[in-house]
N, C-alpha and C positions, 0 to 999 in steps of 0.2 A: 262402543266403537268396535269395528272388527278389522283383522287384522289386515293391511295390505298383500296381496297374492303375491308369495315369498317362494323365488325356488333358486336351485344351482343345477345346472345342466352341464353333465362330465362327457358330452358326448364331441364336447368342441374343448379347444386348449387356446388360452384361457378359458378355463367355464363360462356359460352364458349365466348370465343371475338379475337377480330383482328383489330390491330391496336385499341384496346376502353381499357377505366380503365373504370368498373361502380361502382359508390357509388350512396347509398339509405339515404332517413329520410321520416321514417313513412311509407317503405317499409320492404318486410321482402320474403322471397323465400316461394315457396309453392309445390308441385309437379310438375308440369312442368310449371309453371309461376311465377313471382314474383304479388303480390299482396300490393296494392297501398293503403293507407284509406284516411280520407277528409284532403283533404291538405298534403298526402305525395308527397314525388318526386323521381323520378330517374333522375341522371345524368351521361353522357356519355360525357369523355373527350378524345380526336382523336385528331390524327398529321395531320397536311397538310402542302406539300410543298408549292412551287409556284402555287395556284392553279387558273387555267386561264377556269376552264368548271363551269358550272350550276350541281347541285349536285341534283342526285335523292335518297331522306328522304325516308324509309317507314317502318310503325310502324304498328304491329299485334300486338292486343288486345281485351279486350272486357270489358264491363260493366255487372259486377253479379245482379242476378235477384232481382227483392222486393215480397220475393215472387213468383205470379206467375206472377207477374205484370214487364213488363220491368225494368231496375232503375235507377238512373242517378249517375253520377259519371264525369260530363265535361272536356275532357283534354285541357289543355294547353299543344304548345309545343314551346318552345323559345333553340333560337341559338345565342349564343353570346351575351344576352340579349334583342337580336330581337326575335319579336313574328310568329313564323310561323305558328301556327294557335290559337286561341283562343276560350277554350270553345264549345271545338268541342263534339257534339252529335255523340258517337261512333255509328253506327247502329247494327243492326241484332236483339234487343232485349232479348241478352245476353246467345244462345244457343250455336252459333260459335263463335272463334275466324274473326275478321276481318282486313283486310289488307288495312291499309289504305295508299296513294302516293301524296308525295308533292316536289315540286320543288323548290328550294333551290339557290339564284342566286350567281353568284363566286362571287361578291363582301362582300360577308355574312361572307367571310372568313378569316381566317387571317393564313401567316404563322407562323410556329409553335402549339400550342395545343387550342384546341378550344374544347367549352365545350355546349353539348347539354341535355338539359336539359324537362324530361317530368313531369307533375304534374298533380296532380286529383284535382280539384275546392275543397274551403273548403265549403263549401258546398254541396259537396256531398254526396245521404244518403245510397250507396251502395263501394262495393270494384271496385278499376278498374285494372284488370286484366293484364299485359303486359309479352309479349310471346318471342317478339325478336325486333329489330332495326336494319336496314339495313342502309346504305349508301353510294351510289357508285357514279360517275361521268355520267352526261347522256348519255355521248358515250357509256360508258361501262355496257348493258346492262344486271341486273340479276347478275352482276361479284359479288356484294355482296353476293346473295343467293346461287350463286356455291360454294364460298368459305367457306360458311357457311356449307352444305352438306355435303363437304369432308371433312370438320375439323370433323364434327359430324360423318360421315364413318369413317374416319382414316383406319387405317391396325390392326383391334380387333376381339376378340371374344366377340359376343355377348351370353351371359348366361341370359335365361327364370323360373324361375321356371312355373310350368304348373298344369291348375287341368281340370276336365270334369264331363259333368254329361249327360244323357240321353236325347235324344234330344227333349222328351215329358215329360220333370218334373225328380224329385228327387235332392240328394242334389250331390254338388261338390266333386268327390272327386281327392286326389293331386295324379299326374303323376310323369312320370320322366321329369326331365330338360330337357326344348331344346336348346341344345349348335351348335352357327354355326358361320361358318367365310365367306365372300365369298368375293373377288375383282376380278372385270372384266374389271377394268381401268376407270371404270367411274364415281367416286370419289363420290359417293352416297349412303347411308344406302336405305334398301331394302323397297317398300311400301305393299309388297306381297310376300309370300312364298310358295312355295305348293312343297311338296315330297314323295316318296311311297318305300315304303321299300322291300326288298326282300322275307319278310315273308308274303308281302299281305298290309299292313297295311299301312294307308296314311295319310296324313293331307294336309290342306291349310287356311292360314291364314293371314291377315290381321293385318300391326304395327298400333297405331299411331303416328301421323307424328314426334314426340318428341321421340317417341322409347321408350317409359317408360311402353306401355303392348301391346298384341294382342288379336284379338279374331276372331274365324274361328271357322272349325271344322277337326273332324279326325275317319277316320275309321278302327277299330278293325281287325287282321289278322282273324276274324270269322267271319268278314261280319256285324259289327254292328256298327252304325253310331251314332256319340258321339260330341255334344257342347265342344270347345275347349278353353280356355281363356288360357294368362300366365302376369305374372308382371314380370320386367326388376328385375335379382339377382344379376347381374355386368356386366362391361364394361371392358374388360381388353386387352392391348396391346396381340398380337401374342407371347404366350411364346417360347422361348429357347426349339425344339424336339417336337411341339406344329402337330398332326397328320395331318397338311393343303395337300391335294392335287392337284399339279398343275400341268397346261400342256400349251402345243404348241397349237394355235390353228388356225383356218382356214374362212374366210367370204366365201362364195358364191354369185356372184352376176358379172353381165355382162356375163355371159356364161361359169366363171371359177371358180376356187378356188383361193383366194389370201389371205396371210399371215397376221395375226392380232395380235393384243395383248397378253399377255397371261391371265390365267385364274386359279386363287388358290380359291378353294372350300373346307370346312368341314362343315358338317351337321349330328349331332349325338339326334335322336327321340326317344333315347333308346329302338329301336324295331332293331338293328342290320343295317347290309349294305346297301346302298339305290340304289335305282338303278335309279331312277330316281328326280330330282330338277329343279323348276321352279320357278322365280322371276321377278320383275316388283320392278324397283327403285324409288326414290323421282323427279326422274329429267324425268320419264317417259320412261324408255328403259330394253326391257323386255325382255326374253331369257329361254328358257327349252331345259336340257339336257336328253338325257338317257345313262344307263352308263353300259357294262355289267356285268357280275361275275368277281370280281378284279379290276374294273376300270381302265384300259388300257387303255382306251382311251372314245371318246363321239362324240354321233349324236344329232344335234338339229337344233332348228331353232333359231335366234336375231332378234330384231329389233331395232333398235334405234329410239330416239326422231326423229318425223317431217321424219320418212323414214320408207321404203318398207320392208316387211318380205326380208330376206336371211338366207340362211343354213350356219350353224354352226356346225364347229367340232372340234375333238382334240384327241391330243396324250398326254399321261403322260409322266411329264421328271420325276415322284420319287416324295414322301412324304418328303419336307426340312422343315426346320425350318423358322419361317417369316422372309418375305423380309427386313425387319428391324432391322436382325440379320447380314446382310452380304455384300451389296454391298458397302457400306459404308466403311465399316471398316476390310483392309485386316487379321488383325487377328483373327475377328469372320469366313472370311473366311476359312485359314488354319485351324481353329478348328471342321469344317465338314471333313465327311470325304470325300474320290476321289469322288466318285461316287453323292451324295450329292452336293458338290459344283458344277461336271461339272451339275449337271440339275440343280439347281439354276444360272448359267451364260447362258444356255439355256435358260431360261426361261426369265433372262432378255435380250437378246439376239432375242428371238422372240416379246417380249413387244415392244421394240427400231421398229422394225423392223415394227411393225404395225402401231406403228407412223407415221414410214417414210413414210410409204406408204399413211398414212392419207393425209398429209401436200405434199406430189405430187400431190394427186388429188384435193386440194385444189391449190396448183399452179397452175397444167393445169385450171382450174375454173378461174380463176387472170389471165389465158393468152386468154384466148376466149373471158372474160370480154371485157380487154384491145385491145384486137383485133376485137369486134364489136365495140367497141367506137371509134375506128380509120378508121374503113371502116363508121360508122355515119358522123365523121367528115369530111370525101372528099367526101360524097355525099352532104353534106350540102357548101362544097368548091366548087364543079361542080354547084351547083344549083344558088349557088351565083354569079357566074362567069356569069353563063350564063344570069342571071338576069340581071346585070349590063351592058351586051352584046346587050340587049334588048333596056335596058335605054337612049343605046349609051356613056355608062361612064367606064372608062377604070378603071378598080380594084387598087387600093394603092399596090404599093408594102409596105411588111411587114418583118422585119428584125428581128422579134422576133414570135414566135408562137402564136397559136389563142389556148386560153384558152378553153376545151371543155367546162366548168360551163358558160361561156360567152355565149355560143350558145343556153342558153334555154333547 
């Protein structure tokens, strides 16, 4: 059994977590980390079943400066009372956060709750920093950090207030909020936004990675280009009539069009309609639409992580209410009206549908696999044969199969 994808994320107060209870002493939350002093701890208590893998640990954090001088702050990190590392010199010299990876062996485990535990040396003469805690099984590679993404994506609106100022000096002054929702099925808050409006006027911007502000810039419907910053004003589930616009949509690629996911976008710059959105998410997959007067539908291009540009399109099934209002629960259905609910069952109707068609071409991939490892193995069967041919020694008859891992 491996382990269920285990993390605590300090970038929000309460942490975000899965499958983790965190308690602190001589910790205390801070903007998007908690913050450790000499001899505080964090502890992380997690369930495990039977667990029979080697578990991959990994802790981002950092050590605050002395100064302008590096500073020390030594972590310890112990498991069950075992020490998996001691005294560890966090590096980077306290500008970035750092990711540090350790390996964990199953017998460290026990089933039932097990309790991980991090601490800052009492001797330390600076803060130590701690940003998030992963823990997944080592088959299961990153399953912690995906899980962690999409809890932090979820199905929300994200609300910006926003201010600007000239791109050669003067002071800031406040804009309107940038309000936007977007899911493309790939369960990740966005690392990049960029949009243009129909009046002219554009922006692009950069999160970071905790989602608590951005900073880009944005250009004037008069042509005048303006330093853009904004801080995170809330985080809030998909309301109930909530103006999301979504659609059917389409990959390009092998020669055709073939059926995808679907795609619920809002994005309000208070500069009115937009006509064009473009984004790049945490997990690396990135995508621009353009959309024309009324949004009916959209051209563009995708890319996904580790793959090749393809064209992107789509049709609008209707502005509904979030996904979170309806499939679930038939009487939040009945409570849209006709037309409403059928392009919401559209809509999840072409999402299913882009799955399926994922998990096909990942079968075919598991049958060509499977099917060169079978044509490896009788050429490795002929060669043997014939080897033993040579020897003058007549092959064992075998009443049970030949193991491919057996062959080297």
């Amino acid at each position: 059994m491996t382990l269920t994808p285990t993390f605590a994320d300090f970038s929000a107060s309460p942490p975000r977590t899965a499958n983790a209870v965190v308690r602190g002493q001589g910790s205390s939350p801070a903007k998007d980390h908690w913050k450790l002093t000499a001899g505080g701890t964090v502890a992380v208590d997690f369930e495990v079943g039977a667990q029979t893998d080697e578990v991959t640990l990994k802790v981002c954090a950092l050590v605050s400066k002395l100064g302008p001088e590096p500073g020390y702050a030594p972590l310890d990190v112990v498991l069950n009372g075992r020490e998996v590392v001691s005294r560890w010199r966090i590096p980077g010299g306290g500008d970035l956060p750092q990711t540090m990876v350790f390996a964990v062996p199953a017998d460290w485990l026990r089933a039932g709750t097990n309790t991980l535990e991090l601490r800052s040396g009492s001797d330390a003469r600076t803060m130590l920093w701690l940003y998030r805690v992963l823990l997944e099984s080592v088959w299961d590679r990153d399953a912690a950090e995906r899980a962690m993404l999409a809890e932090r994506a979820g199905d929300c609106v994200w609300v910006f207030t926003t201010s600007s100022c000239e791109a050669h000096g003067g002071s800031w002054e406040p804009g309107p909020d940038l309000r936007f929702h977007l899911d493309e099925g790939q369960a990740a808050p966005p690392w990049a936004l960029s949009w243009r409006a129909a009046d002219g006027s554009e922006g692009a911007v950069t999160f970071a990675s905790e989602m608590h502000s951005f900073l880009g810039h944005a250009r004037t419907p008069d042509g005048r280009w303006r330093q853009l910053r904004g801080e995170l004003k809330e985080r809030e589930p998909v309301p109930v009539g909530f103006p999301v616009r979504r659609f059917v949509t389409e990959h390009q690629w092998g020669g055709g069009w073939h059926q995808a996911g679907g795609l619920a976008v809002h994005l309000d710059a208070g500069s009115g309609p937009i006509e064009r959105i473009g984004w790049r998410d945490q997990r690396g997959n990135a995508a621009s639409i353009g959309l024309p007067p009324g949004g009916a539908s959209f051209t563009g291009y995708a890319q996904h992580v580790n793959e090749g540009p393809i064209g992107y399109r789509g049709t609008a099934v209707g502005e509904t209410p979030g996904e979170a209002q309806a499939p679930e629960d038939p009487r939040a259905v009945r409570a849209l009206g006709t037309a409403d609910a059928l392009a919401l069952l559209e809509h999840a109707h072409a999402r299913t549908a882009g799955e399926i068609d994922t998990a096909r071409r990942a079968v075919r991939e598991a049958e060509d696999l499977i099917k060169a490892g079978t044509q490896r193995l009788d050429r490795l069967t002929v060669a043997r044969t014939e080897l033993l041919s040579l020897l003058g020694t007549e092959p064992p008859h075998r009443t049970e199969p030949v193991e491919a891992e057996s062959l080297g």
